[in-house]
Structure formats: structure tokens, C-alpha cells
C-alpha positions in Angstrom: 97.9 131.6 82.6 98.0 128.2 84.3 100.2 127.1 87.9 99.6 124.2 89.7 102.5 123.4 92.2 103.0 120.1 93.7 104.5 119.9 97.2 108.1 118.4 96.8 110.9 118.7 98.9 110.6 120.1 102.5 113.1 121.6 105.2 115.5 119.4 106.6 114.1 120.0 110.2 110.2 118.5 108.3 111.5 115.6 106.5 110.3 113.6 110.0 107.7 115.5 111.4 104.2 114.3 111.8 103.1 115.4 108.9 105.4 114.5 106.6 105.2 110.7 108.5 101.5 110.6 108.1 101.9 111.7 104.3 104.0 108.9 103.9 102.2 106.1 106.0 99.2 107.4 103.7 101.0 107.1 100.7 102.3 103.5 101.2 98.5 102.6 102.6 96.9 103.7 99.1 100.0 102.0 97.1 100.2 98.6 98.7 96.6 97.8 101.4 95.0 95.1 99.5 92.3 95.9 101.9 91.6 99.6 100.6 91.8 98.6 97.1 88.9 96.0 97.8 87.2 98.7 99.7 86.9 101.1 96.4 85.9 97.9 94.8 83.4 97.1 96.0 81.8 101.1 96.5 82.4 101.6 92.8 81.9 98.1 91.2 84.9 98.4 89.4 88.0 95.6 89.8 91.1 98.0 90.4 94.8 96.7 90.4 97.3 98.6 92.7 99.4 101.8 91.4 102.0 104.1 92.6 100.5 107.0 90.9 99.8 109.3 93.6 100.9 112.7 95.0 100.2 116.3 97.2 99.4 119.4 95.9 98.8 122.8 96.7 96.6 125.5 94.5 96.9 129.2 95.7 95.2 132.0 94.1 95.1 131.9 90.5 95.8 128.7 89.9 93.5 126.4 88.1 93.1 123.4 86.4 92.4 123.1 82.9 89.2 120.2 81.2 91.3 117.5 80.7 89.9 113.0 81.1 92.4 111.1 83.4 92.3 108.2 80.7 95.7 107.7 80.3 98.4 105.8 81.7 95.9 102.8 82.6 94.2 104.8 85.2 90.6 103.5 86.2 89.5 105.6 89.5 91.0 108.9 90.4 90.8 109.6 94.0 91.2 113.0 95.6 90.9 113.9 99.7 90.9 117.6 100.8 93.1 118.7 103.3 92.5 122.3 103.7 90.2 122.4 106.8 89.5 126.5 107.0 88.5 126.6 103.0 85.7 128.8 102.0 83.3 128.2 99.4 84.0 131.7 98.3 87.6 130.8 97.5 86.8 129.2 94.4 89.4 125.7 93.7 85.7 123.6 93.2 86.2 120.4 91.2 83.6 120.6 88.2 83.0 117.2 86.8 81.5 117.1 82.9 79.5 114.2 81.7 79.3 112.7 77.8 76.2 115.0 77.6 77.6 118.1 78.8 76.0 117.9 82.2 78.5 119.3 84.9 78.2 118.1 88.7 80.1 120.6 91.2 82.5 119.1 93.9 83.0 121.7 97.0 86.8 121.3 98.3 85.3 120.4 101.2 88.0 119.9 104.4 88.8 115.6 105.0 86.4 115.0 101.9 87.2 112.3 99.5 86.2 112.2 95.8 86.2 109.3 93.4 85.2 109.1 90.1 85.4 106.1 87.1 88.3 107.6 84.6 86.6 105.6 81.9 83.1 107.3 82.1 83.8 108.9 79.5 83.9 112.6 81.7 86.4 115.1 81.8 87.1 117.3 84.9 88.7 120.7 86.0 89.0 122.9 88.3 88.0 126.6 88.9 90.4 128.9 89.6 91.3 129.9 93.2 90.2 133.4 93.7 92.0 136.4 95.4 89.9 136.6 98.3 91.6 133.2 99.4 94.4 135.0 100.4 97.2 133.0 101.4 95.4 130.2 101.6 96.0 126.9 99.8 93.7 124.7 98.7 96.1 121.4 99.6 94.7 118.1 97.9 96.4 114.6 97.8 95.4 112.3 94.9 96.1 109.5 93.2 94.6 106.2 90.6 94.2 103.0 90.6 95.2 101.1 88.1 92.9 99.0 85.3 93.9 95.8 85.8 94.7 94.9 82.2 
């Protein structure tokens, strides 16, 4: 059994609050700053072009994601930042990240953490299911690509 929810839609009374204005001003940062997109450049050695390929979302218990590669859609480096700042390591959610060879690195969902990683490296990625004992917690990610620039 597989979920993964994306946060869409919100209550009227949300649509402005501070949240929902910093997701937003975020959003357009990571779609149009020239400046950020030479920033991961120059980390990763990679040249990037700009995307609009982005989005929230929210795992609860059970959910997972299943080994998939991100190279599609002329994606080149997949960013996620965690945003769940009371998540335990005993929750589960952990990004697992699988090399050509089969070697698998683990990423903690760690709170105002971000993770990059090369969509071309020939890895694929998933992650663990959220266990019970996180309760009602979500494990609330935003993510998005940039773009190969060809």
C-alpha cells in the first residue's frame, strides 16, 4: 500500500497567513533567484537552468516512497528541505539514497535540513515508511529540480 499526500488547497482564513506567504515567497525565490541557482552551481559543479518544478508535501504514518531515479522531465538536481522541527529518528520517513553499485547512504529528515543530490548519478532514492509511533505527526518536506540546461 503506497500514500503520499501533497499539501494543496488550504482554508480560506490560511490562503494569507504567514505561512502560506513564506511558502510562496520561497517558492518564487527557488523558481526565478538567478542568485540561488548560481549558488547550487557552484556547491555541486553542475550548470543548472531554472524550473518551476517544485512543491510541499506531507507523509504521515504509513506512507512511503517507493526506489524510483528523478531522471526524467530534464531534471538535473533534486533539492529537498525538512520542515518538521519535533521529528524523531524513531519515526522512520529517512531518505535512503542507492548508488550504481548498490551502496545505500541514509538521509535523517532532519528539521531545516536541506538535501541535494545529481539526478544523473546514475542513483535511485526512496523513502522508508513513516512508522506508527509518529503519531500524528507529519513528516512535511518541500522539494523541487533544477533543470539540465539542454
Amino acid at each position: 500500500f503506497f500514500r503520499f499526500g501533497k499539501l494543496v488547497g488550504s482554508a480560506p482564513e490560511a490562503q494569507f497567513s504567514g505561512n502560506s506567504m513564506a511558502y510562496l515567497k520561497f517558492r518564487t525565490t527557488f523558481q526565478k533567484d538567478e542568485a540561488l541557482r548560481a549558488y547550487f552551481e557552484e556547491i555541486t559543479g553542475l550548470t543548472l537552468a531554472m524550473s518551476d518544478d517544485f512543491g510541499s508535501h506531507s507523509m504521515a504514518a504509513g506512507d512511503f516512497l517507493k526506489a524510483h531515479d528523478d531522471n526524467n522531465r530534464n531534471r538535473r538536481l533534486a533539492l529537498v528541505l525538512y520542515l518538521s522541527p519535533d521529528w524523531q529518528p524513531e519515526y522512520g520517513g529517512v531518505l535512503r539514497i542507492v548508488d550504481p553499485a548498490g551502496h545505500e547512504s541514509t538521509v535523517p529528515a532532519q528539521y531545516n535540513s536541506l538535501v541535494a543530490f545529481d539526478t544523473l548519478a546514475g542513483t535511485t532514492h526512496y523513502v522508508v515508511p513513516v512508522e506508527e509511533t509518529a503519531g500524528s505527526d507529519t513528516r512535511l518536506t518541500i522539494g523541487g529540480w533544477y533543470r539540465n540546461p539542454s
